[in-house]
N, C-alpha and C positions, 0 to 999 in steps of 0.2 A: 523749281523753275516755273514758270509765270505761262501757261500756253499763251497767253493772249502778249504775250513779249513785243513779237515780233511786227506789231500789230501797229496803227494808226490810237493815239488814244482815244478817240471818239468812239471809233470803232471798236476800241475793246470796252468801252463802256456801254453801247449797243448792245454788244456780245453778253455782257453778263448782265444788263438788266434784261435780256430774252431770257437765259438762264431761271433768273428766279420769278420770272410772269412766269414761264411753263413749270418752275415748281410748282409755284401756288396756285395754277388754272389744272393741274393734273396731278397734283399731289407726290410729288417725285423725290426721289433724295438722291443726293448725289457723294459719289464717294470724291472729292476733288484736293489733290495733293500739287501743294506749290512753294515752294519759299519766298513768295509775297503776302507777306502779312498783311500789307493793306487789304490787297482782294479777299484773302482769307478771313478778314474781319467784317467784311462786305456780304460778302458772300455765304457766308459759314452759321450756322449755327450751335454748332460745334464743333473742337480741335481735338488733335492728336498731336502734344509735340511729341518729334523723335527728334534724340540725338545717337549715332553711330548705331542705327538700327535699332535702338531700344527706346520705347515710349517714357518720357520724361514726365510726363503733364498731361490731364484730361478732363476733359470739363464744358461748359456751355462758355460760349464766345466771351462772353460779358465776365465769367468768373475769372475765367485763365489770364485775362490780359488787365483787369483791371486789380487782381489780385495774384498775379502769378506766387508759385508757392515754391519752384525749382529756380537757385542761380541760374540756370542754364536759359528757361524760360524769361527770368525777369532779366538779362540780357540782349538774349534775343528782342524783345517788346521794348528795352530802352534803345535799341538800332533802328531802330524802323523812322524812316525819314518824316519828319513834321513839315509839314507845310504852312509859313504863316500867313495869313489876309489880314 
């Protein structure tokens, strides 16, 4: 689930571009567990998938979603809503 869900969208993109300025101005890592893969892709610079508690898939952001190697993962990554402009 998504913390920033409940949220105004602006405000949750506030919310996480603060996030990754106090990464990168204090060197922080964050352990951050969601089933939004938008954010997680945003966000992340690297995953964990799990399915039914057991880790499926691992790897840096850019490997796992542009090459998923698990059914389970390159399902999950073909779900994820596209947005066209």
């Amino acid at each position: 689930m998504n913390p920033f869900f409940a949220l105004d969208v602006s405000i949750q993109a506030q919310i996480i571009n603060l996030l990754i300025d106090l990464k990168e101005k204090y060197n922080l890592t964050y352990l951050f567990i969601s089933h939004d893969l938008n954010v997680v892709k945003y966000l992340c610079e690297n995953v964990v998938i799990m399915n039914k508690g057991k880790i499926e898939e691992t790897g840096k952001i850019e490997d796992v979603f542009n090459n998923p190697k698990t059914d389970y993962t390159k399902t999950l990554i073909s779900s994820i809503p596209q947005i066209e402009i």
